[in-house]
ROBA-505182 format. One record per residue (C-alpha): residue number from 0; x, y, z. Coordinates in nm, 3 decimals, padded with zeros to 5 digits. Each point is the difference from the previous one (the first is absolute). Example, Ala and Ser with C-alpha at 12.3 -4.5 7.8 and 13.67 -1.06 7.14 Angstrom:
@k 0 x 01.230 y -00.450 z 00.780
@k 1 x 00.137 y 00.344 z -00.066
# end
This chain:
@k 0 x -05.393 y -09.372 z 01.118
@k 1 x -00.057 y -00.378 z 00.104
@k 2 x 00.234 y -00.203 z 00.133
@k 3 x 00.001 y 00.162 z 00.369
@k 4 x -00.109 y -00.105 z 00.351
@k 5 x -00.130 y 00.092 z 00.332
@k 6 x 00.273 y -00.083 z 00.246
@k 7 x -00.117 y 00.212 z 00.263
@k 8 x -00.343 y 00.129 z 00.097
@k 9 x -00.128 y 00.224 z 00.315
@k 10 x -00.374 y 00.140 z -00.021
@k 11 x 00.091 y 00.171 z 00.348
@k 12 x 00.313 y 00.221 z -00.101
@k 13 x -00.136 y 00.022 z -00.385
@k 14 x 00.322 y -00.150 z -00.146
@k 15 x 00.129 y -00.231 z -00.210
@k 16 x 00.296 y -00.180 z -00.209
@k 17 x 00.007 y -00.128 z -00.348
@k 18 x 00.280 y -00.234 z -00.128
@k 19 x 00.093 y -00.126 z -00.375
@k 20 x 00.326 y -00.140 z -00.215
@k 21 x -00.013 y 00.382 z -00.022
@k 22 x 00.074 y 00.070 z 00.372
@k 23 x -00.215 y 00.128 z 00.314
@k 24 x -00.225 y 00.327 z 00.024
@k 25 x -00.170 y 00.152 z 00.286
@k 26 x -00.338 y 00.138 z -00.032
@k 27 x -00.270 y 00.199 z 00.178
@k 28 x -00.396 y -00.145 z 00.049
@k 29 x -00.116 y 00.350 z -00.149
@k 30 x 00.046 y -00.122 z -00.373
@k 31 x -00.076 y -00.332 z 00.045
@k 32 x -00.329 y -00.142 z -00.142
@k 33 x -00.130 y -00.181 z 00.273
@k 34 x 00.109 y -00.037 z 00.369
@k 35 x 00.033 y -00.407 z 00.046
@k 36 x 00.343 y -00.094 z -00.143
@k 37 x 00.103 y -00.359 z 00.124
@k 38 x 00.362 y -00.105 z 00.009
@k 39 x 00.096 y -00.161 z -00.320
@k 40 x -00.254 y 00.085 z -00.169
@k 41 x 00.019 y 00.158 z -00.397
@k 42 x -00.052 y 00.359 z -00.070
@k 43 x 00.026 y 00.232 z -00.291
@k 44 x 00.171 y 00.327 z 00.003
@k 45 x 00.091 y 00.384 z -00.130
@k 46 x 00.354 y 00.070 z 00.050
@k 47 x 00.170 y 00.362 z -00.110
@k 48 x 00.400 y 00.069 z 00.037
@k 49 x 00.104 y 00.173 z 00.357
@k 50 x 00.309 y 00.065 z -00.052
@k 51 x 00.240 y -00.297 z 00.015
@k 52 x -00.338 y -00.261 z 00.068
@k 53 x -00.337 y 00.037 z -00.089
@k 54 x -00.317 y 00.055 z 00.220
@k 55 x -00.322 y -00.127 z -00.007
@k 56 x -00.324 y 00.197 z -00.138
@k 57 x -00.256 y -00.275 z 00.015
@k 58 x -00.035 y -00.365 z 00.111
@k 59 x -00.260 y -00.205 z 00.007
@k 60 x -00.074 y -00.413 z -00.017
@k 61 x 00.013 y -00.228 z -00.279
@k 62 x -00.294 y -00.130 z 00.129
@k 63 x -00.242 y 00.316 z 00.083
@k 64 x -00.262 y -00.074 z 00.254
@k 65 x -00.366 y 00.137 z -00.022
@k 66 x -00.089 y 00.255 z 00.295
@k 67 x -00.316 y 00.034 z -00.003
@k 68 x -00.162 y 00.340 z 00.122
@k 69 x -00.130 y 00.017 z 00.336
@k 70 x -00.059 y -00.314 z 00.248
@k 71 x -00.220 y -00.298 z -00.110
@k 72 x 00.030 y -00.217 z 00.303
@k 73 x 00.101 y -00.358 z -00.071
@k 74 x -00.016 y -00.310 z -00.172
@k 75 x -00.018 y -00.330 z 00.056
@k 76 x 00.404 y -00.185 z -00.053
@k 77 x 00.080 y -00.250 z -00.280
@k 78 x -00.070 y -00.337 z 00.049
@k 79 x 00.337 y -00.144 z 00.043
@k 80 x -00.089 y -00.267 z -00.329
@k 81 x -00.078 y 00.285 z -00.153
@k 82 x 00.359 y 00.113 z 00.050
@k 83 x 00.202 y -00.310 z -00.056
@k 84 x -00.179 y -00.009 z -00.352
@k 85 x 00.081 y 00.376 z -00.062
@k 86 x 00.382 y -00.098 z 00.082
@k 87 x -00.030 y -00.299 z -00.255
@k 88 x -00.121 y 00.270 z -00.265
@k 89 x 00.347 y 00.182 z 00.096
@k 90 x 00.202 y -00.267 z -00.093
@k 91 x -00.191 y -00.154 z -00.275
@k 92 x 00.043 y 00.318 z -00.184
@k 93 x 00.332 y 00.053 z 00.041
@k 94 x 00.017 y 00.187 z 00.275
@k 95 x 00.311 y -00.105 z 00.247
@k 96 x -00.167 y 00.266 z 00.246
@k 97 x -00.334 y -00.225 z 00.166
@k 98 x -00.170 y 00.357 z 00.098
@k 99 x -00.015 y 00.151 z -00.315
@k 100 x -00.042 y -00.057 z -00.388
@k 101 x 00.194 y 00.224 z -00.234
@k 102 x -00.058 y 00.098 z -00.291
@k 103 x -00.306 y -00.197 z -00.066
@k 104 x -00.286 y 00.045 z -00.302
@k 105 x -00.342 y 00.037 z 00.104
@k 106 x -00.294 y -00.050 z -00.203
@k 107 x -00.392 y -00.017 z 00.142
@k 108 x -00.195 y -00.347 z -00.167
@k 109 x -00.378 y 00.048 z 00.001
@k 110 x -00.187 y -00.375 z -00.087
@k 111 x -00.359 y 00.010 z -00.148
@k 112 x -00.187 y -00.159 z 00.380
@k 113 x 00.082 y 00.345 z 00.174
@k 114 x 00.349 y -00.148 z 00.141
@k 115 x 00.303 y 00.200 z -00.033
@k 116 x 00.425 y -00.029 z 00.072
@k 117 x 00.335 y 00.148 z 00.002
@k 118 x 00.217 y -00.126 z -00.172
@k 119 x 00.410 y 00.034 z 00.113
@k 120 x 00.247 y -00.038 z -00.232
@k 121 x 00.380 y -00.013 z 00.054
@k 122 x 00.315 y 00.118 z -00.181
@k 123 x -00.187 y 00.062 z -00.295
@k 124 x -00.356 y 00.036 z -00.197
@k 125 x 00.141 y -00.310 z -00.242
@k 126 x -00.048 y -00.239 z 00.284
@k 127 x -00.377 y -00.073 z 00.055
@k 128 x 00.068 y -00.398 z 00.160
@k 129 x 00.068 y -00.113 z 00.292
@k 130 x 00.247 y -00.001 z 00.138
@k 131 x 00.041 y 00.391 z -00.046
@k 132 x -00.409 y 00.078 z 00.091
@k 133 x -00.171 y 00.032 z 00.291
@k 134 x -00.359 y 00.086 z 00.041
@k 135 x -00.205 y 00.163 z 00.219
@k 136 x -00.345 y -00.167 z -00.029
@k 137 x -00.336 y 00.111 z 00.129
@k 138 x 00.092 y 00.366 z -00.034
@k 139 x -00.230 y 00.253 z 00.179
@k 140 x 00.207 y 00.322 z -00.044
@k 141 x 00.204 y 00.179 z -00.212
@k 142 x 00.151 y 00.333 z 00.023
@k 143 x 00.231 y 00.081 z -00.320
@k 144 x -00.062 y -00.052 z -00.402
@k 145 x -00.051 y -00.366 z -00.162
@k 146 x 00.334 y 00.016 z -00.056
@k 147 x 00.327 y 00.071 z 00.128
@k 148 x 00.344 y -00.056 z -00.094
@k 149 x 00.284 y -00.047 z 00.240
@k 150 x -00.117 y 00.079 z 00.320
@k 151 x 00.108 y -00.162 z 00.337
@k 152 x -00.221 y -00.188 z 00.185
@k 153 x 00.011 y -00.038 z 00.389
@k 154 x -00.302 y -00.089 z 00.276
@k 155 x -00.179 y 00.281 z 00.078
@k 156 x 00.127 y 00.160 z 00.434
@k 157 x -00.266 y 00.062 z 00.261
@k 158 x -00.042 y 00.315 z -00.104
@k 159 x -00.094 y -00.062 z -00.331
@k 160 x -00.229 y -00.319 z 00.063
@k 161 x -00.181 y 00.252 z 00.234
@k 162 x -00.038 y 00.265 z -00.337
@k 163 x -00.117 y -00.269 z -00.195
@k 164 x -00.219 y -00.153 z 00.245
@k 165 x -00.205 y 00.347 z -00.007
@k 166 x -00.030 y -00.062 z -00.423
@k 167 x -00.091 y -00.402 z 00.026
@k 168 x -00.072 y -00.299 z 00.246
@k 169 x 00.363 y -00.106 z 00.154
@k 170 x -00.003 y -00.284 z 00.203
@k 171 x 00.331 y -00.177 z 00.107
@k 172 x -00.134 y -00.261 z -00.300
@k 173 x 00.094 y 00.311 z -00.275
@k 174 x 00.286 y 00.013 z -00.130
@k 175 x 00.105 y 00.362 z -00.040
@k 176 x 00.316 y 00.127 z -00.200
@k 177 x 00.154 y 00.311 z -00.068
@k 178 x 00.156 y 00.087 z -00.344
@k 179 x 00.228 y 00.249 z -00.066
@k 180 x 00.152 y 00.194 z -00.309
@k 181 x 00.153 y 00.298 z -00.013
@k 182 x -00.097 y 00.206 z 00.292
@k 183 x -00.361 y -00.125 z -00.038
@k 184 x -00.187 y -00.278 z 00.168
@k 185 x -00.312 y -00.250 z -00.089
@k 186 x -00.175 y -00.251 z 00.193
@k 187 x -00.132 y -00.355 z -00.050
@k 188 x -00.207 y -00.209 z 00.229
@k 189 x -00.084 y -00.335 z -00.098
@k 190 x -00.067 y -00.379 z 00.220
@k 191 x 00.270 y -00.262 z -00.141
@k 192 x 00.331 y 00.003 z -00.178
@k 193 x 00.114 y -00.258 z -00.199
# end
């Protein structure tokens, strides 16, 4: 079910509260997906009746994050030009949210002199201009299929910079983004967006 909310969130005492048009529902950290729920943020859930209400089997973010297994140290940050671009790929395609794309189309572009993109597309595969395209030139890794259909696109956290900077060189200069569909995740690093 979509539509619901973190309202509350508290790693420490394991517990948390949902909200929708639907109403608000308690739940319990032990059948949640991952253990990082910000305020306000979007999840997805598995309700079944209780009686009068209905309790909650499973929840777990629209936007899944990648936890890598065991500790790979650290990465260098973003640039911060790096950033502001990423945010101007947010709103170029669509987005109203500046930290994430949703529901983008991905497709890998290979040209004949060894150089290689990503190429973002918003709302829907018919667009393939500007202003509903971004690309991510100078592309140095890629961890999913050559293409992929509506995913959502957000910068890679610390934690997985750090995983990917054990797979490829990640300077502050590399751009690194997270996609996500489903409950799975894939990974693109690349130098400019435009």
């Amino acid at each position: 079910m979509s539509g619901w909310k973190i309202i509350e969130w508290s790693q420490e005492r394991a517990r948390g509260r949902v909200e929708s048009g639907a109403g608000v529902l308690d739940f319990d950290a032990a059948i949640a997906d991952v253990d990082d729920f910000r305020v306000g943020e979007s999840i997805e859930l598995e309700l079944v009746r209780d009686g009068a209400t209905y309790r909650v089997l499973r929840i777990w973010p629209v936007a899944m994050r990648y936890r890598p297994p065991g500790d790979f140290g650290s990465a260098d940050r973003l640039d911060s030009a790096h950033l502001e671009a990423f945010r101007a790929a947010c709103r170029t395609l669509g987005g109203g949210d500046a930290e994430r794309i949703e529901q983008a189309y991905v497709r890998l572009s290979f040209d004949d002199d060894g150089g290689s993109e990503a190429i973002l597309v918003g709302d829907s595969p018919a667009y393939s201009t500007s202003p509903h395209e971004v690309r991510l030139h100078g592309l140095s890794y890629a961890e999913f299929s050559l293409a992929l259909e509506c995913c959502d696109v957000r910068l890679s956290d610390a934690r997985e910079r750090a995983y990917l900077a054990s797979r490829t060189d990640l300077t502050s200069d590399h751009i690194a983004l997270t996609l996500t569909w489903g409950r799975r995740c894939g990974f693109l690093v690349g130098r400019a967006l435009r």
